[in-house]
C-alpha positions as semicolon CSV with decimal commas, in nm:
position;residue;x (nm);y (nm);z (nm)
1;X;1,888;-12,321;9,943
2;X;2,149;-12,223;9,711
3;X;1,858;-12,124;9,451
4;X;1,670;-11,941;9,741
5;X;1,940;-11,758;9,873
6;X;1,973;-11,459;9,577
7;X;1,577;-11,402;9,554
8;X;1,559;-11,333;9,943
9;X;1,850;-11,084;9,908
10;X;1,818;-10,983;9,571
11;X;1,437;-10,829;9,645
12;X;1,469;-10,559;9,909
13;X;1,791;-10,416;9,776
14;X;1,699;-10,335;9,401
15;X;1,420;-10,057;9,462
16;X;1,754;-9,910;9,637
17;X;1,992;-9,955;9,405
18;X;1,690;-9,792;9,156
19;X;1,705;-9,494;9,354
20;X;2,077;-9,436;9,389
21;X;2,125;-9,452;8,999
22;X;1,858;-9,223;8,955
23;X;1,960;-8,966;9,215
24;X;2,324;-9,004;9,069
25;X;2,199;-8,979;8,690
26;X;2,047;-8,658;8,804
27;X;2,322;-8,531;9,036
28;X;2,570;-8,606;8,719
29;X;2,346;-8,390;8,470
30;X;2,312;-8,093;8,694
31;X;2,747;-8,110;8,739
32;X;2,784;-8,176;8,330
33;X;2,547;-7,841;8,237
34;X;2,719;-7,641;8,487
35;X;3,063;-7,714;8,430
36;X;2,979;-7,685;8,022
37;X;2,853;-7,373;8,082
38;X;3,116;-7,260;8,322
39;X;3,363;-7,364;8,032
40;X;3,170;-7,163;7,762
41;X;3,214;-6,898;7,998
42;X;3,551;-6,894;8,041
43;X;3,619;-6,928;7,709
44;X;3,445;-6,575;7,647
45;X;3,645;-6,434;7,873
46;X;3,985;-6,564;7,738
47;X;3,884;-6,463;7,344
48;X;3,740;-6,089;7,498
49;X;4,064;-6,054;7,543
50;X;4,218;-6,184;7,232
51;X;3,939;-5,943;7,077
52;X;4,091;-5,641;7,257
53;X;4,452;-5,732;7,172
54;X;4,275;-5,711;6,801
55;X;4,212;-5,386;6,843
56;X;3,824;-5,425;6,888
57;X;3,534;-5,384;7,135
58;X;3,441;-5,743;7,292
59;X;3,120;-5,638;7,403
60;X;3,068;-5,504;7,030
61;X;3,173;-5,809;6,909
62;X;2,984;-6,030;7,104
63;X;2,659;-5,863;7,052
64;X;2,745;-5,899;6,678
65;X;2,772;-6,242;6,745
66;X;2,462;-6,268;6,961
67;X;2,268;-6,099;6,612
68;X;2,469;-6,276;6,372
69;X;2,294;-6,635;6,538
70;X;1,974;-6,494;6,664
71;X;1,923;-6,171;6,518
72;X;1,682;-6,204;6,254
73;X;1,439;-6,539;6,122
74;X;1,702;-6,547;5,817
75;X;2,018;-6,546;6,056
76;X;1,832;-6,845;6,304
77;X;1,730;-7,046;5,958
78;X;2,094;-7,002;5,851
79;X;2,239;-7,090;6,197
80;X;1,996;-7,426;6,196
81;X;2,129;-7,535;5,854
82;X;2,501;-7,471;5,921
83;X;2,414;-7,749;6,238
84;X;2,238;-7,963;6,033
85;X;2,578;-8,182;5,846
86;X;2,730;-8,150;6,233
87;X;2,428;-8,314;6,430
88;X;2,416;-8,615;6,193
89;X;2,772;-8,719;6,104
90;X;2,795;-8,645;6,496
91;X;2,543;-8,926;6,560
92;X;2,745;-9,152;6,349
93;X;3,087;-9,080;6,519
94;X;2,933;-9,120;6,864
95;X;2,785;-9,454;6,770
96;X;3,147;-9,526;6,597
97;X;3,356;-9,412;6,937
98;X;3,114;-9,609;7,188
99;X;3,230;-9,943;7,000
100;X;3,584;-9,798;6,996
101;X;3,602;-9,750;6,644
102;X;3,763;-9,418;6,570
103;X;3,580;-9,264;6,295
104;X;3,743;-8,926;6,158
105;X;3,618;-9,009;5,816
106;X;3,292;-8,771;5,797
107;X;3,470;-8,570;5,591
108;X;3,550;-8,792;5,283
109;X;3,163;-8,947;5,344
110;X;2,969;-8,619;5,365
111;X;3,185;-8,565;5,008
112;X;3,113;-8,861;4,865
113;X;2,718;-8,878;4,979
114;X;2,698;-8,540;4,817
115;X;2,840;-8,702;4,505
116;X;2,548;-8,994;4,514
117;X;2,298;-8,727;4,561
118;X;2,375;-8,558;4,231
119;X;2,422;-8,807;3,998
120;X;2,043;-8,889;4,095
121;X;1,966;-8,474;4,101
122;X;2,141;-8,442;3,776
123;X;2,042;-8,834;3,570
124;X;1,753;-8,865;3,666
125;X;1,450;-8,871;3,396
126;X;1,331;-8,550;3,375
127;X;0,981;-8,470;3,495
128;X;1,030;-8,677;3,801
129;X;0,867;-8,597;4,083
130;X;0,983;-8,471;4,379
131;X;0,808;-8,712;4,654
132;X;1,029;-9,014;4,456
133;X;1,353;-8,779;4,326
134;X;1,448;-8,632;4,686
135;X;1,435;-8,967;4,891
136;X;1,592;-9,149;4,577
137;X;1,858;-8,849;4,594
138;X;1,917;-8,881;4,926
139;X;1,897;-9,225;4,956
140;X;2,198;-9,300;4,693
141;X;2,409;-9,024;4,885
142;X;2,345;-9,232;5,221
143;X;2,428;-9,577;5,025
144;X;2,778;-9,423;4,857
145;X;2,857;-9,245;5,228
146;X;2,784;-9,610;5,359
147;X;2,969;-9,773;5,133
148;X;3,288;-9,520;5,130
149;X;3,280;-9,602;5,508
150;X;3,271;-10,002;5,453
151;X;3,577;-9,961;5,264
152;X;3,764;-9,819;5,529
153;X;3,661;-10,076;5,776
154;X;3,716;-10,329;5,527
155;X;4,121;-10,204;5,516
156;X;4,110;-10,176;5,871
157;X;3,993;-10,558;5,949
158;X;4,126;-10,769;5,656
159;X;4,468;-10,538;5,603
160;X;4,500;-10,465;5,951
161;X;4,540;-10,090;5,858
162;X;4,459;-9,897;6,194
163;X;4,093;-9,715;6,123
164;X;4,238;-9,368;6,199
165;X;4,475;-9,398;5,872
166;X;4,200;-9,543;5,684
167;X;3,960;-9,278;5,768
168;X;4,178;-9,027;5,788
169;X;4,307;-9,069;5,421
170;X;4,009;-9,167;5,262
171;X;3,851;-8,791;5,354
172;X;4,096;-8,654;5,127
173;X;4,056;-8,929;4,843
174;X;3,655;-8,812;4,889
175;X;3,714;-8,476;4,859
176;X;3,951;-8,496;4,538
177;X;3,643;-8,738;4,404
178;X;3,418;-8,415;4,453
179;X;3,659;-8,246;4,229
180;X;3,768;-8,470;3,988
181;X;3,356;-8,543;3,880
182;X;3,326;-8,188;3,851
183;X;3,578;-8,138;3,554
184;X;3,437;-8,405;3,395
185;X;3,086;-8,582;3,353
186;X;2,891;-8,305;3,610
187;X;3,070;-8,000;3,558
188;X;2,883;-7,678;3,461
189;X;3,064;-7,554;3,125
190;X;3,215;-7,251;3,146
191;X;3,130;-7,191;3,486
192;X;3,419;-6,980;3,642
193;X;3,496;-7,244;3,943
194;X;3,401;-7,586;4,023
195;X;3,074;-7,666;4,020
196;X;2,799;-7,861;3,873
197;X;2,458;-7,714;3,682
198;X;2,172;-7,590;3,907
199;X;1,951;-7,897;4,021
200;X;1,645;-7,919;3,881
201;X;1,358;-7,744;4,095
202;X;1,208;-8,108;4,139
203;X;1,528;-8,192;4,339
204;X;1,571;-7,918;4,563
205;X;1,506;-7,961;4,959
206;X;1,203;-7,817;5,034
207;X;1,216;-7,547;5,289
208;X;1,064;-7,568;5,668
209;X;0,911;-7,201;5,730
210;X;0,827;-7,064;5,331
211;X;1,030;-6,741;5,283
212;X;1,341;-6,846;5,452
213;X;1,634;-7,081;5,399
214;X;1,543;-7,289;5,662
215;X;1,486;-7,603;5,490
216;X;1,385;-7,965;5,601
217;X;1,725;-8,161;5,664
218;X;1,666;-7,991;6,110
219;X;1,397;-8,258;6,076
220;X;1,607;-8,510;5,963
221;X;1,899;-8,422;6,183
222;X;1,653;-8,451;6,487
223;X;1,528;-8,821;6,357
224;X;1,848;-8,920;6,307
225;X;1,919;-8,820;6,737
226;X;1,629;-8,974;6,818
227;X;1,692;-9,331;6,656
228;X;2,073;-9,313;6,746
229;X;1,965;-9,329;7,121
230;X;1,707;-9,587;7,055
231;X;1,983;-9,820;6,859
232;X;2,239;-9,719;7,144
233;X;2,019;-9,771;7,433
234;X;1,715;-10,072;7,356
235;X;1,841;-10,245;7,089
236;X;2,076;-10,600;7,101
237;X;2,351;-10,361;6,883
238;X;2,342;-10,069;7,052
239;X;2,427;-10,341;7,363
240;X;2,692;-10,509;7,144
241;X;2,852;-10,215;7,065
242;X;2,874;-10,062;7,445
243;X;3,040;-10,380;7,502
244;X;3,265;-10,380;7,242
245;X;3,369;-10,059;7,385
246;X;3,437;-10,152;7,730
247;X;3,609;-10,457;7,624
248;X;3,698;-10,584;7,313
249;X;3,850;-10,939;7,523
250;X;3,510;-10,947;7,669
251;X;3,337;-10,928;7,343
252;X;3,486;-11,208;7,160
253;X;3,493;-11,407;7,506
254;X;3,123;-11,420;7,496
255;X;3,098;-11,471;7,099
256;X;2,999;-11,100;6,973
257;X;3,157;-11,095;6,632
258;X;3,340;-10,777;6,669
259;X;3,415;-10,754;6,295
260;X;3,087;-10,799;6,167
261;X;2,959;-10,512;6,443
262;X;3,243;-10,276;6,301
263;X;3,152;-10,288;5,951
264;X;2,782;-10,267;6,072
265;X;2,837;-9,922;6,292
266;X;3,055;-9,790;6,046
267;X;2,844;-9,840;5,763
268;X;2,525;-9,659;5,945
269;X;2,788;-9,373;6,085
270;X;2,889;-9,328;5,681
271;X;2,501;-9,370;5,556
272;X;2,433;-9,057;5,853
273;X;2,747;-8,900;5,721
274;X;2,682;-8,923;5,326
275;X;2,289;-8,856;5,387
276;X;2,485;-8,491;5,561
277;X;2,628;-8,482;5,223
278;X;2,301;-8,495;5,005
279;X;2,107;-8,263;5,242
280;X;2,418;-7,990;5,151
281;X;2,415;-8,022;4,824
282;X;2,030;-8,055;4,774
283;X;1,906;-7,830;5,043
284;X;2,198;-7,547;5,052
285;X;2,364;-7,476;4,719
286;X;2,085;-7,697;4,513
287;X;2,447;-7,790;4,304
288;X;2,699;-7,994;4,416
289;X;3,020;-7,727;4,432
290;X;3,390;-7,788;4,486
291;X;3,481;-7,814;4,857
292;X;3,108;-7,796;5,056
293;X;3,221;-8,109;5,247
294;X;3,537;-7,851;5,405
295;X;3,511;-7,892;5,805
296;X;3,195;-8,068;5,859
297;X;3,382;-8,431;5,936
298;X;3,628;-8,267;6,191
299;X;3,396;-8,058;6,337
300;X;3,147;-8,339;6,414
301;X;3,399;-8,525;6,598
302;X;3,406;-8,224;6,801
303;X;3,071;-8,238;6,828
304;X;3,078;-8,610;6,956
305;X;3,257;-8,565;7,189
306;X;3,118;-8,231;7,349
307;X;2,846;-8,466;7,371
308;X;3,007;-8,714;7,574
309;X;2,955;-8,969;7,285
310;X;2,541;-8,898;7,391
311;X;2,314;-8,916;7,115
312;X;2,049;-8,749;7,271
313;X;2,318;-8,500;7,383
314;X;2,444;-8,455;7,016
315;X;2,123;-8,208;6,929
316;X;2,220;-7,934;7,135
317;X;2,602;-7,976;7,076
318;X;2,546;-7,970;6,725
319;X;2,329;-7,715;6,774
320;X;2,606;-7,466;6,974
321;X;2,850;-7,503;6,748
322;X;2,625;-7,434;6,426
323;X;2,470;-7,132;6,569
324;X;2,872;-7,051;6,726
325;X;2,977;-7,019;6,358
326;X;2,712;-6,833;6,190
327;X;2,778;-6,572;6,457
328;X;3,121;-6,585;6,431
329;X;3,101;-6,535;6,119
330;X;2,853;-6,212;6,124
331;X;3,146;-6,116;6,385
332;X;3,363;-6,102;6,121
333;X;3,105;-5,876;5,938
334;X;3,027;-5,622;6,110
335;X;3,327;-5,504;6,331
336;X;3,599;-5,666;6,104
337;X;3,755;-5,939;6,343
338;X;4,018;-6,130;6,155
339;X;3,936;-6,445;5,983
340;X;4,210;-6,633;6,186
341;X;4,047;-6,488;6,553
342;X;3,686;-6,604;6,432
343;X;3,842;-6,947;6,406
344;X;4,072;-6,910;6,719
345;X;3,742;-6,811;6,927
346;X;3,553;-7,136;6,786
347;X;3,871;-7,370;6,837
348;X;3,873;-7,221;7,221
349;X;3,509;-7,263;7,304
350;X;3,548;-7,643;7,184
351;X;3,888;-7,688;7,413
352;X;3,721;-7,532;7,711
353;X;3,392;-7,737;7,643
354;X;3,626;-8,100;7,602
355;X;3,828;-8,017;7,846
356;X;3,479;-7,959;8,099
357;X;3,375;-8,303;7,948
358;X;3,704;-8,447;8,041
359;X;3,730;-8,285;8,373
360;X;3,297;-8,457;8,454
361;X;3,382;-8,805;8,306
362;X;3,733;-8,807;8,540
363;X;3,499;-8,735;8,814
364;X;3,252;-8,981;8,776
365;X;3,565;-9,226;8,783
366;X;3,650;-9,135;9,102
């Protein structure tokens, strides 16, 4: 009877309980677009008026802003590559945050992938071709953003070093690294700043639509998505890790080996964060330069967590923010909008947009 007793009640109540979630899934998605967009919204309004205290038209500037992202197939491509680094370092911090492993490291790994990458770009035998140079490029600048991340999980679980300090400090150790290789062995002689020699042609990213700068790191930015919700969501890690974040107690209580799953996440979150790195260097300036890595690891946390720690919801966040700056920054062309405001207006947006993720996820605790 005792065996009996679950299947009898068990049956009739599950196509139920099926039909709640759903219907509360979809009720939860139609609140989290509209209060995101009633956020971005808001957030014009507030920097239209730090615009006019500037001295300047808002509804000039925000048209050159609308043309600056979409105005043009050059302006979209350039939009689409400034999301690129965002999208998958965001994957990696999402992963990272859903075990409860803060990750602010993308910085110091997107400079030290971009390192990998061109000591294969610049060593390798010449007259390589490019179907083995570009995946061996961007293959080593996955491995060193891997292994730059392994080393600060490695202080964080044998020194007992919180993972914030580790991360945190290793993204400037990573982006010295960038500079201290460049006045050395891959410096360009007598170049006039930082940088190293031009890549050869084999070893530059191929572009997506010929005649633009669009080039084929999207694709790879929209793999990496799509596999980040697969390992999240069906896989026995992606499980360990959601319940490592609910409950690290839990986790141990039931044998998960919560060390073993933090180097693991944070070594994939560094792999997506140096493989950022490569695509830079490879796709964008086809050289590795002094200082390409600056903002990318910050603003991907941002990213993250616009996208409530979603992969599938990191595309379009990394998306908004890429095509945010190029038109920000064609903003800052066109009508002459300060420097400082253009980053004021894209700190805003983000604070409004958290603070509408914050405001859904308090909700759905009540």
């Amino acid at each position: 009877m005792l065996d009996r007793a679950p299947m009898t009640t068990e049956a009739p109540i599950r196509p139920v309980t099926a039909f709640r979630l759903r219907a509360l899934l979809a009720g939860d998605g139609v609140r989290t677009v509209a209060l995101t967009l009633g956020a971005i919204a808001l957030a014009l309004l507030v920097t239209a008026g730090l615009i006019a205290l500037a001295g300047k038209n808002p509804i000039v500037a925000y048209g050159a802003l609308l043309r600056g992202a979409f105005g043009s197939v050059d302006r979209f491509a350039f939009a689409l590559n400034k999301s690129t680094p965002y999208i998958l370092a965001g994957v990696g911090v999402a992963l990272c945050f859903r075990a409860k492993v803060i990750n602010i490291g993308g910085e110091g790994q997107i400079a030290v992938g971009g390192i990998g990458a061109s000591l294969v770009l610049l060593l390798a035998p010449a007259g390589l071709p490019p179907v083995l140079l570009l995946p061996l490029a961007m293959l080593a600048g996955a491995a060193f953003g891997a292994l730059w991340a392994i080393l600060a999980a490695w202080v964080f679980i044998k020194r007992n070093v919180h993972e914030v300090l580790c991360t945190l400090l290793l993204n400037f150790v990573g982006v010295l690294l960038v500079s201290e290789v460049l006045r050395a062995p891959l410096g360009e002689e007598g170049a006039g700043f930082p940088q190293s020699p031009l890549f050869p042609r084999a070893g530059w990213l191929p572009k997506l639509i010929p005649g633009t700068d669009l080039h084929m790191g999207i694709l790879l930015a929209v793999a990496a998505v799509v596999l980040g919700h697969v390992l999240l969501w069906r896989t026995t890690f992606g499980f360990r890790l959601r319940v490592m974040g609910a409950s690290r107690p839990a986790a141990a209580y039931v044998g998960l080996s919560t060390a073993r799953s933090t180097f693991a996440v944070m070594a994939i979150a560094g792999a997506l964060a140096g493989l950022a790195g490569g695509i830079e260097v490879s796709g964008v300036h086809n050289r590795l330069i002094e200082g390409f890595s600056h903002g990318f690891g910050f603003n991907a946390v941002a990213v993250a967590l616009i996208a409530g720690l979603n992969p599938l919801a990191i595309l379009p966040a990394g998306l908004f923010l890429g095509f945010l700056e190029a038109g920000a920054l064609a903003m800052q062309r066109e009508i002459g909008v300060p420097s400082s405001l253009v980053y004021v207006i894209e700190g805003l947006m983000m604070v409004f947009v958290l603070c509408a993720v914050g405001l859904n996820a308090r909700n759905r605790r009540v």
